[in-house]
C-alpha positions as CSV (number, residue, x, y, z in Angstrom):
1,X,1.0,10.9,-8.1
2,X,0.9,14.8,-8.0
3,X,-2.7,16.7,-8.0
4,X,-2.5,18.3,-11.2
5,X,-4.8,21.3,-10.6
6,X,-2.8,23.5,-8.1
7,X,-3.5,27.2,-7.3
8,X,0.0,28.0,-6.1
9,X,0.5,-2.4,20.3
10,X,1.3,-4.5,17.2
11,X,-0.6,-7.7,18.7
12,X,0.7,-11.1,16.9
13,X,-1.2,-13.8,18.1
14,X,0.0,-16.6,15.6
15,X,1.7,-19.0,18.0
16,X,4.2,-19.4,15.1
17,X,5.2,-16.0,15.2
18,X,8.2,-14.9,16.9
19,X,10.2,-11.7,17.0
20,X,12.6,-11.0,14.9
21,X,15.4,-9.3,16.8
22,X,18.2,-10.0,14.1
23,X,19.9,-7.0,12.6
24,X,20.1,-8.0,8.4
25,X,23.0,-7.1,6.9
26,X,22.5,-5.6,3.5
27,X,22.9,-8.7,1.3
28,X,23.6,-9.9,-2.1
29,X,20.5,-7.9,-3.1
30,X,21.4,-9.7,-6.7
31,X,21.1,-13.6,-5.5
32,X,18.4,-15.2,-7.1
33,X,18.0,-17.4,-3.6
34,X,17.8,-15.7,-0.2
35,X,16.2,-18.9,1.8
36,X,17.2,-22.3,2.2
37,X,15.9,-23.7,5.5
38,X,12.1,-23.0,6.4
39,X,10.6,-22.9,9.3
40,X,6.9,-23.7,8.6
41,X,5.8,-26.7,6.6
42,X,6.6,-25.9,3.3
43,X,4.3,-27.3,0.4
44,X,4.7,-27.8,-3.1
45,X,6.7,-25.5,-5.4
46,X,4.5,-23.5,-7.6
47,X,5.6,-20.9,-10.5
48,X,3.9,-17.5,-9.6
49,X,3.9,-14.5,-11.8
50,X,3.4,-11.1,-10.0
51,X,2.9,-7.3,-12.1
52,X,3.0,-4.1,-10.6
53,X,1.6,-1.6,-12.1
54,X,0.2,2.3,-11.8
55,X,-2.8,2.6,-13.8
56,X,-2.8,6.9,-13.3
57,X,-5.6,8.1,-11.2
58,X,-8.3,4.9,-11.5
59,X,-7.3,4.1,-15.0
60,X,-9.9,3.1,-17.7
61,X,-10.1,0.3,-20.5
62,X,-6.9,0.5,-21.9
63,X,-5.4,-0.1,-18.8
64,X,-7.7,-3.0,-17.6
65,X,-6.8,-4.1,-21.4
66,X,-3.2,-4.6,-20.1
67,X,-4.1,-6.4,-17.1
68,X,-6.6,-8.7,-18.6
69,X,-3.7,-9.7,-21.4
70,X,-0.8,-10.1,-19.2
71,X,-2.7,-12.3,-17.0
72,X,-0.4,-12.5,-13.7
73,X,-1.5,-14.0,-10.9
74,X,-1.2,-11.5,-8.5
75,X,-1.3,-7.5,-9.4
76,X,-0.1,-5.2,-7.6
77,X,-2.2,-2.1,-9.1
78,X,-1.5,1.3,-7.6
79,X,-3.7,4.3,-7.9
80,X,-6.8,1.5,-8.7
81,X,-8.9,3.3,-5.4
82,X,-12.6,2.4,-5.6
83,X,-12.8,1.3,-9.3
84,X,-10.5,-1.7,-8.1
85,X,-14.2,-4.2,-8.1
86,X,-14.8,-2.6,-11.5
87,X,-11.3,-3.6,-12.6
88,X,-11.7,-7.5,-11.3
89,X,-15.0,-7.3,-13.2
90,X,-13.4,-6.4,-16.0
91,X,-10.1,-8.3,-16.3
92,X,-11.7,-11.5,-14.5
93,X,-9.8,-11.5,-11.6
94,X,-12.0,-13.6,-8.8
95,X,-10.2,-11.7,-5.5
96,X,-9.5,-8.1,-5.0
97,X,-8.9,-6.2,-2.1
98,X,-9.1,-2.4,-1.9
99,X,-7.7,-1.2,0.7
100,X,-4.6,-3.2,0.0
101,X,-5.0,-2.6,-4.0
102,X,-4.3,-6.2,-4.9
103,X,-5.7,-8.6,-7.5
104,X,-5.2,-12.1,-7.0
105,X,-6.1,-15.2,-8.9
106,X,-6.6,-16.6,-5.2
107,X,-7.8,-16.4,-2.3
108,X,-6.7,-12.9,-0.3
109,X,-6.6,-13.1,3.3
110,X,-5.7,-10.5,5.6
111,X,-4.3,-12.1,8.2
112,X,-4.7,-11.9,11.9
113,X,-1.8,-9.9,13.2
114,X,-1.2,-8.2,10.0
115,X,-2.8,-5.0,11.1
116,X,-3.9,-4.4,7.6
117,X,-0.2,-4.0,6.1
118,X,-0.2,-7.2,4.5
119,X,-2.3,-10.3,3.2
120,X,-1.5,-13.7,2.8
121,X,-2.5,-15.1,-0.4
122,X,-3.7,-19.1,-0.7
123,X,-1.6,-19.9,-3.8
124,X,-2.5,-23.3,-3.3
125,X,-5.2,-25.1,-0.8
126,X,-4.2,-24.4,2.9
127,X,-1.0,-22.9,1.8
128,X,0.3,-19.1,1.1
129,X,2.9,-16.6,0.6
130,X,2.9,-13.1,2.1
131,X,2.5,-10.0,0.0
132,X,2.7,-6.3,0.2
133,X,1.6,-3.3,-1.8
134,X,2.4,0.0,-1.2
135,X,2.9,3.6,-2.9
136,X,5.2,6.0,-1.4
137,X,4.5,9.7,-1.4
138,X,5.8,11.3,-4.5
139,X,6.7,15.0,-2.8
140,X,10.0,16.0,-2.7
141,X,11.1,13.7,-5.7
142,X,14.6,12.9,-5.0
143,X,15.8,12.9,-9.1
144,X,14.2,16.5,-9.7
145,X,15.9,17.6,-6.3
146,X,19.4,16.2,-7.6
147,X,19.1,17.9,-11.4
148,X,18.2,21.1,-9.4
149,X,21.4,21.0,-7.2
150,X,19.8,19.7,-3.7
151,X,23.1,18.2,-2.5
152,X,22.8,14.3,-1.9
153,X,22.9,14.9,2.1
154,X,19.4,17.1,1.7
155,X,18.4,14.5,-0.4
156,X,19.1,11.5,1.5
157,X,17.4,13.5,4.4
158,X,14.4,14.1,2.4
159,X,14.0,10.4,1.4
160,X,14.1,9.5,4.9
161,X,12.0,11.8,6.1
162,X,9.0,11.6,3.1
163,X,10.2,7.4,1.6
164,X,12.5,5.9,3.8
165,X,9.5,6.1,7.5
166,X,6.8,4.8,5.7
167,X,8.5,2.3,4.1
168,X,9.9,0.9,7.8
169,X,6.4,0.7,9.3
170,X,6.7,-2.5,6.8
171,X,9.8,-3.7,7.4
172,X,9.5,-5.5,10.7
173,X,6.8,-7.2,9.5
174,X,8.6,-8.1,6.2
175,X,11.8,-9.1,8.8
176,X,9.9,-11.5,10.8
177,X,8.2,-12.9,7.8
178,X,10.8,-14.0,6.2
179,X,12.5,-15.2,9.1
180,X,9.5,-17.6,9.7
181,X,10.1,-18.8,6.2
182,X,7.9,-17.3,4.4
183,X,7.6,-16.3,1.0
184,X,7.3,-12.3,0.8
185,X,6.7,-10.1,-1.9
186,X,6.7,-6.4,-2.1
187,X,5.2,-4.3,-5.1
188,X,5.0,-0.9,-5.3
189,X,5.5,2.9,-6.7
190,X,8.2,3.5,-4.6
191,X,8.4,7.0,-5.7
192,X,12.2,6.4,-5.3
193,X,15.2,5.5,-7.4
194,X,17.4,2.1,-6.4
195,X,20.9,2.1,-4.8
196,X,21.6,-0.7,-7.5
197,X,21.1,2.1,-10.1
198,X,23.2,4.8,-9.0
199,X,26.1,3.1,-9.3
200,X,30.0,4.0,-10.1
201,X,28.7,2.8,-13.9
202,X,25.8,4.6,-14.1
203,X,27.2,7.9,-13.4
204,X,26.9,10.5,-15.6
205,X,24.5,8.0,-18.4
206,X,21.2,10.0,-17.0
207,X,20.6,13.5,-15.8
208,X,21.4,13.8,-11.7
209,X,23.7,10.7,-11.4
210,X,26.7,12.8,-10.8
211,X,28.0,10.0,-7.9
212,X,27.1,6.9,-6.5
213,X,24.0,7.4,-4.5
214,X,22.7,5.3,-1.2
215,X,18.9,5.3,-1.6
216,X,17.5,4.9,1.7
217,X,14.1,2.8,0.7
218,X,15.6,0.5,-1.4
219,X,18.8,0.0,1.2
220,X,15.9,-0.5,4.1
221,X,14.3,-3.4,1.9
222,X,17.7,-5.0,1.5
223,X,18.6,-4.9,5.1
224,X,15.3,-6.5,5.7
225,X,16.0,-9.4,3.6
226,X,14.1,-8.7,0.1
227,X,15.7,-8.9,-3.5
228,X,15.0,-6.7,-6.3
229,X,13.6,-9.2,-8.8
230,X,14.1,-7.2,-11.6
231,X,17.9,-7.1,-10.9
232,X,17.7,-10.4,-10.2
233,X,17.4,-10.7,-13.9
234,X,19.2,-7.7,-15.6
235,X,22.1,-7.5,-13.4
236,X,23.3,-4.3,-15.0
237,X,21.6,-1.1,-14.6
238,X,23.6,0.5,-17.3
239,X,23.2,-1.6,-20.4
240,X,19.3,-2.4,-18.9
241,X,18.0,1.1,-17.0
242,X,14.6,-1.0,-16.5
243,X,13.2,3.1,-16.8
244,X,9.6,3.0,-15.6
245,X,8.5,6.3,-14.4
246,X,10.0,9.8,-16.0
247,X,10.1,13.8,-15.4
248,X,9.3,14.9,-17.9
249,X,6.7,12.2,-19.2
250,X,8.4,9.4,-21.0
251,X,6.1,9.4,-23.5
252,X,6.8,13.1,-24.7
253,X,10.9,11.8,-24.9
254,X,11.6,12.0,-21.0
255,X,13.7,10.2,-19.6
256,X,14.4,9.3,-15.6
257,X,14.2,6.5,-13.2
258,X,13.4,3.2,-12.3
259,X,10.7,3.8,-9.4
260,X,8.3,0.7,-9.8
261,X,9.4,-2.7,-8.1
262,X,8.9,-5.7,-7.2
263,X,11.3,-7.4,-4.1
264,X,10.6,-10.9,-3.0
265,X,12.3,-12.7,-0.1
266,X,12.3,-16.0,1.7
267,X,12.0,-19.2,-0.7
268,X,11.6,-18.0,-3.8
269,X,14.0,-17.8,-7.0
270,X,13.3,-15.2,-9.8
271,X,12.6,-16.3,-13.2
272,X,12.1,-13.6,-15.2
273,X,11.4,-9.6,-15.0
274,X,10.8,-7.5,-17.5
275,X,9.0,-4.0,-18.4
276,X,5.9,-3.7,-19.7
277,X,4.9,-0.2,-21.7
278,X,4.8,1.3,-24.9
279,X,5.3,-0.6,-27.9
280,X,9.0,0.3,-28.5
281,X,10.0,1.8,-25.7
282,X,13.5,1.2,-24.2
283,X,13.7,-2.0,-22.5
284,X,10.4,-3.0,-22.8
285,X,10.0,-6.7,-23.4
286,X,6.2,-6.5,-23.4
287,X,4.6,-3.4,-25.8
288,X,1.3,-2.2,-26.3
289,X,0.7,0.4,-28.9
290,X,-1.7,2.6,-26.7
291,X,-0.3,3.0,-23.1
292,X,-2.2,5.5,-21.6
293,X,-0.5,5.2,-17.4
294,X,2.1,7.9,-16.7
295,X,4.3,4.6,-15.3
296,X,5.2,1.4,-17.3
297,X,4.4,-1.7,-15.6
298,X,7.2,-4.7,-14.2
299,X,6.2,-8.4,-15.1
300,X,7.9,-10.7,-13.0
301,X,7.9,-14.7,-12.1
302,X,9.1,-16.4,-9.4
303,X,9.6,-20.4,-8.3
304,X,8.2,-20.0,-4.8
305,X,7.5,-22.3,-1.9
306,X,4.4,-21.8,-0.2
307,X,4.2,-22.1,3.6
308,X,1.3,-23.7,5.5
309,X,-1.1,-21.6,6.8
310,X,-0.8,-20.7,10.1
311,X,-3.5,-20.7,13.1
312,X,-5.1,-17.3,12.2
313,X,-8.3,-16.2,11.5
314,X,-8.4,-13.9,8.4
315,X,-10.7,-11.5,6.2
316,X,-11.2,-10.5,3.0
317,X,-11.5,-7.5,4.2
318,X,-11.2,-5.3,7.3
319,X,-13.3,-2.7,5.6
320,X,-16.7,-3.5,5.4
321,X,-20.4,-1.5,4.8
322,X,-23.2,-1.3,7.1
323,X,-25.4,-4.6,5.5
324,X,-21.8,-5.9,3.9
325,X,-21.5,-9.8,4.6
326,X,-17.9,-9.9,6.5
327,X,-16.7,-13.5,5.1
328,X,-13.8,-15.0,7.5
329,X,-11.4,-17.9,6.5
330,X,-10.3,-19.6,10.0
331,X,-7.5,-22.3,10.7
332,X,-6.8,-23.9,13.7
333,X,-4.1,-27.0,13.3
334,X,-4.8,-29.6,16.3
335,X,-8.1,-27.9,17.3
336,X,-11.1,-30.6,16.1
337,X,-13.9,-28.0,16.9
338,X,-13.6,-23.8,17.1
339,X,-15.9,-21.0,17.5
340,X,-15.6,-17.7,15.6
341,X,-17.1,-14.7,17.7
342,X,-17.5,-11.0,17.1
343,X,-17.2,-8.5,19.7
344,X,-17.0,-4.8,19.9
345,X,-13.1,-3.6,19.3
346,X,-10.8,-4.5,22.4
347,X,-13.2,-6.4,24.1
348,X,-13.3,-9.6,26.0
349,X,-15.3,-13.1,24.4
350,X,-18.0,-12.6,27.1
351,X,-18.8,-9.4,25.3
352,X,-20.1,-11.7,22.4
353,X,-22.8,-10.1,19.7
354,X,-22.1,-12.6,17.1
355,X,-21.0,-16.5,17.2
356,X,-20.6,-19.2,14.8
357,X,-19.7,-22.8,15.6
358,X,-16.7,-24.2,13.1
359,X,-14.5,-26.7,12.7
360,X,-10.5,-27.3,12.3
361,X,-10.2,-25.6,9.3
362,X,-12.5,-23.6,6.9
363,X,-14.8,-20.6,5.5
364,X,-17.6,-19.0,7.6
365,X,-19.6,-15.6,7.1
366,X,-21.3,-12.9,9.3
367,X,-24.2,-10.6,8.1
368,X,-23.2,-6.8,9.5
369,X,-26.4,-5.7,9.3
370,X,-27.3,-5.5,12.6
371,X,-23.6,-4.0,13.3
372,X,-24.0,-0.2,14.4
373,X,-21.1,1.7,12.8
374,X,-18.2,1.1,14.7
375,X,-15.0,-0.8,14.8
376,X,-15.2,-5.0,15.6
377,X,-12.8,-7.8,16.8
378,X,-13.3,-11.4,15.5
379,X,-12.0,-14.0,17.6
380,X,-11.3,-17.6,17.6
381,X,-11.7,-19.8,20.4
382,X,-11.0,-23.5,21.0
383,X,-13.5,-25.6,22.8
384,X,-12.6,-24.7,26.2
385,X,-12.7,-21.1,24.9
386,X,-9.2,-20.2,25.1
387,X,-9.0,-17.6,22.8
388,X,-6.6,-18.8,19.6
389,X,-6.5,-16.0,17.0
390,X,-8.1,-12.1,17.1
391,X,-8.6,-9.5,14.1
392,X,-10.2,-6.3,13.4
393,X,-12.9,-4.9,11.1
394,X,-14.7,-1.4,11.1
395,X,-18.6,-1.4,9.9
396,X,-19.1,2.1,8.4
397,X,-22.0,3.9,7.6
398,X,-23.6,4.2,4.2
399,X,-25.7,7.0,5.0
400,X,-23.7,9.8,6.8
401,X,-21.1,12.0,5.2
402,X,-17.5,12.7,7.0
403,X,-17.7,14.7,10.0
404,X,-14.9,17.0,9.5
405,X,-14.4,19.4,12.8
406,X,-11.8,22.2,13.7
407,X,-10.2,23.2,16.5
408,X,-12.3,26.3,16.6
409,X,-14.1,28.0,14.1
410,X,-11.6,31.7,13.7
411,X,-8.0,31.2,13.6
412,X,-5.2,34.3,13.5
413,X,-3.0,35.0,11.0
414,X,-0.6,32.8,10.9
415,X,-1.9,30.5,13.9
416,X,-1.7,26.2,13.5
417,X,-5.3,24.8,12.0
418,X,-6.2,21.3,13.8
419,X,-8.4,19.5,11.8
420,X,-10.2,16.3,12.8
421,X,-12.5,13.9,10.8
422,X,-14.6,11.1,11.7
423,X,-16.7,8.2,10.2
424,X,-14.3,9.0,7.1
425,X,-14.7,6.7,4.3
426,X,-10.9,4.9,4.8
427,X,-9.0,4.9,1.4
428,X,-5.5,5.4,1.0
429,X,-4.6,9.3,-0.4
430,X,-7.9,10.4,1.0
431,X,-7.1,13.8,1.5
432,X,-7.7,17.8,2.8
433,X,-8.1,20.6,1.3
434,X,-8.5,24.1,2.0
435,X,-10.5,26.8,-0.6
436,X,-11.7,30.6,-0.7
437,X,-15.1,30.3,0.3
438,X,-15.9,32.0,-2.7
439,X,-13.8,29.5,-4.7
440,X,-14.4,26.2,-3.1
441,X,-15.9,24.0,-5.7
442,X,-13.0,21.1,-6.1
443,X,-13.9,20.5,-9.5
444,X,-13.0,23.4,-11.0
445,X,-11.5,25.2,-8.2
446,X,-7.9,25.7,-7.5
447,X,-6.8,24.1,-3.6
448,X,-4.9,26.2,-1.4
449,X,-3.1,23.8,1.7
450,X,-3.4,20.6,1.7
451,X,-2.2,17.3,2.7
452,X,-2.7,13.6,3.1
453,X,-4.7,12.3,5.7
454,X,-2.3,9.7,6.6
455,X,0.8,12.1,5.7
456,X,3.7,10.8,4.4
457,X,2.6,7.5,5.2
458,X,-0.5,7.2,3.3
459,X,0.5,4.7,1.0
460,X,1.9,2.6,3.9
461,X,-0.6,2.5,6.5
462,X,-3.9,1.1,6.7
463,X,-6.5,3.1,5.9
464,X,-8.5,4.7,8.9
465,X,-11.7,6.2,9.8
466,X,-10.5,8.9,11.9
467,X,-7.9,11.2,12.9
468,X,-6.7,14.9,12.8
469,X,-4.2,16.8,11.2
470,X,-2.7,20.4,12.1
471,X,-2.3,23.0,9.2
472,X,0.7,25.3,8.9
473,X,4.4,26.3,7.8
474,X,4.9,22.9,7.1
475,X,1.5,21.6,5.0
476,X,2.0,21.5,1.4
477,X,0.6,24.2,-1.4
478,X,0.7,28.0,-0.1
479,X,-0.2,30.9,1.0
480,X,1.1,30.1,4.2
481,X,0.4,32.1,6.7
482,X,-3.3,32.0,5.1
483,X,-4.6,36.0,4.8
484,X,-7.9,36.8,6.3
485,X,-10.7,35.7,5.3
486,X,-13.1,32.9,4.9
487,X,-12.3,29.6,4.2
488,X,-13.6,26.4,3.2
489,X,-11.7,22.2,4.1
490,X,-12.9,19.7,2.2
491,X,-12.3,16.2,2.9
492,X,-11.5,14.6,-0.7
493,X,-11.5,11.1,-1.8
494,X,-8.2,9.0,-3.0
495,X,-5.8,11.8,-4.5
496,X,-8.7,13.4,-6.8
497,X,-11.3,16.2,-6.1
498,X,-14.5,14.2,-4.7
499,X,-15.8,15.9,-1.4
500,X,-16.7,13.9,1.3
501,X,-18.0,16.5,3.5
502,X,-16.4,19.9,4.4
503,X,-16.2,22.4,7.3
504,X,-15.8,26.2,7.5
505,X,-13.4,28.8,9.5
506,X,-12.4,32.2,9.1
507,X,-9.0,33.5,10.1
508,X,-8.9,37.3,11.4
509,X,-5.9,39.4,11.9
């Protein structure tokens, strides 16, 4: 989502998880069956419907209306940021997680191993299926750059370059998945059309589609082994576009792309798909008279066969408050007594501050107030104390602001700005900002540079509490180089114009 005020050592310690050193070939992304011989123990099949949907910067009660009356079991809800608890509240959903913007009629566990780029969700007792939720960056929108002449090469380069590397720091993951036998879905805002839509048949039927186009997101998903559910169903892009997401706004008569999917893999079989929007709009099959989200929404349900869980030890969330309660779902197959332990990040089990006695299987909880502001490992041991399972958590601070640095305080003209933060508050599209001294107030103020504080990756990775970022010829917004003068970088909260804390520099000629 654009800002619309503008001055100018992966560690998987499931034993059931194995590498995945197979290249995919692209597949039937079409088949409505990509799985037929598990390798967990598979449970009962269940019918599961999932939405994805972009409620535009936090949304508000007509879009909670639409999630409370669609009802899927798991939402994918993008742009949701910190109002996501509100949101549950409000559309009765029992499980949320922020960081991952998910809603879930069950259970959400992040998994150890997962590195916070996926959960696994306990769609029945003791067994799950793997889901993702991203949102790509949307600069550089590939459509616009095609109606404005970009060739398809600078395009293509582009997408790889802004889509294409985020979305592979989730592919492996999504690879090995599957080839375990899970279940995996994928919803997102891609940001990015699909090869299945810029076809020989689709040329010329929308502004841009001059050829058939390659898309390099959607081909990476393929290769990796996921389906587009939504051409599962409507097989032909031409008769059914499936538009979701339009420049200009569809609701002032735009028209433009489909850029909001959902992709499953591993045992499941897609039942239905369909958009969900204005009342009246082109292909939607579920209409609301006020639809306030810049992006319809994709309603899809799926047969799917839940795997076991595996030995892990998982969280609701790797996020948590000073004084938060950190509540851990453990499992341990063969294992008749465990003990859950917390220790400072990296460390061994005889660096112990916390420890809880459990059993097999099961639910314990932590109180963090004790927990100095820093990041944690929990860790599961069998009775002998071999250690089974390890994950990560980070206790912020509820008091102190962001501590935003710079390299130095003047820079040149024209001279790289390193920026680093810490104790930052970790959402995804947290992001910096510089201002005119004179004219720094976000809120009414226009932004000069900026950028993500994840990059193009924001939407991908996990959020973090740290890290840096260097200013220059290649940041968006302008004037680059900056003139003299005084300036002011703010550190702003989840793509809107909240500071966080801020830090001053001058730059001299």
């Amino acid at each position: 989502m654009a800002h619309i005020r503008s001055g100018s050592s992966r560690l998987l310690l499931w034993p059931l998880v194995v590498a995945l050193a197979v290249g995919i070939g692209l597949v039937n992304p079409a088949a409505t069956s990509a799985f037929a011989s598990p390798k967990l123990v598979a449970g009962e099949q269940v019918e599961l419907s999932v939405l994805v949907y972009n409620i535009e910067y936090s949304g508000d009660a007509s879009t909670d209306r639409v999630i409370r009356e669609i009802d899927a079991d798991i939402v994918g809800v993008l742009e949701s940021y910190n109002r996501l608890p509100e949101i549950a509240r409000k559309t009765g959903y029992p499980y949320y997680n922020v960081s991952l913007q998910l809603l879930s009629k069950f259970p959400i566990l992040e998994p150890s191993g997962a590195e916070g780029l996926y959960s696994l969700i306990e769609v029945e007792p003791g067994y799950v299926v793997a889901f993702f939720n991203t949102h790509l960056d949307y600069v550089k929108y590939g459509p616009s750059r095609l109606v404005k002449g970009f060739s398809e090469k600078a395009v293509t380069q582009s997408e790889i370059i802004v889509r294409a590397n985020s979305i592979n720091i989730l592919t492996p993951d999504i690879s090995s998945l599957i080839g375990q036998g899970y279940p995996v879905f994928l919803t997102g805002d891609l940001n990015s059309p699909s090869t299945l839509d810029y076809t020989k048949a689709t040329v010329g039927t929308r502004a841009g589609i001059d050829s058939a186009m390659r898309w390099p997101v959607s081909d990476a998903l393929f290769k990796a082994g996921m389906r587009d559910a939504y051409r599962d169903v409507h097989r032909n892009p031409v008769r059914v576009p499936g538009i979701t997401m339009v420049d200009p706004d569809f609701r002032k008569g735009g028209s433009g792309d489909r850029i909001d999917y959902i992709y499953a893999g591993g045992p499941s079989t897609t039942l239905t798909s369909t958009v969900v929007g204005e009342l009246g709009g082109p292909d939607v099959g579920i209409g609301f008279k006020k639809w306030t989200s810049d992006h319809r929404a994709v309603l899809s349900t799926f047969q799917v066969t839940p795997v076991a869980l595996p030995t892990t030890v998982s969280l609701n969330t790797r996020m948590l408050n000073q004084g938060d309660t950190l509540n851990v779902r453990y499992n341990a197959p063969g294992y008749s007594s465990t003990s859950i332990i917390v220790v400072p990040e990296g460390a061994t089990k005889s660096a112990a501050i916390l420890t809880n006695s459990t059993s097999e299987s099961g639910s314990t909880s932590f109180a963090t107030t004790a927990l100095s502001p820093a990041g944690y490992d929990i860790v599961m041991l069998s009775s002998n104390g071999t250690e089974l399972a390890r994950n990560s958590f980070w206790v912020r601070s509820t008091g102190a602001g962001v501590d935003l640095q710079s390299g130095a305080d003047t820079y040149k003209v024209g001279e790289p700005i390193d920026i680093s933060w810490t104790n930052g508050p970790a959402n995804r599209w947290d992001w910096i900002g510089v201002y005119r001294a004179g004219a720094a107030n976000p809120n009414k103020d226009d932004y000069l540079l900026w950028g993500y504080v994840g990059g193009h990756n924001s939407g991908a990775l996990p959020p973090q509490v740290s890290g840096s970022m260097t200013l220059g010829a290649q940041s968006q917004g302008k004037p680059w180089p900056l003139p003299p003068g005084d300036y002011r970088i703010h550190y702003l909260l989840t793509d809107q114009y909240k500071s966080a804390g801020y830090h001053d520099i001058k730059v001299v000629k």
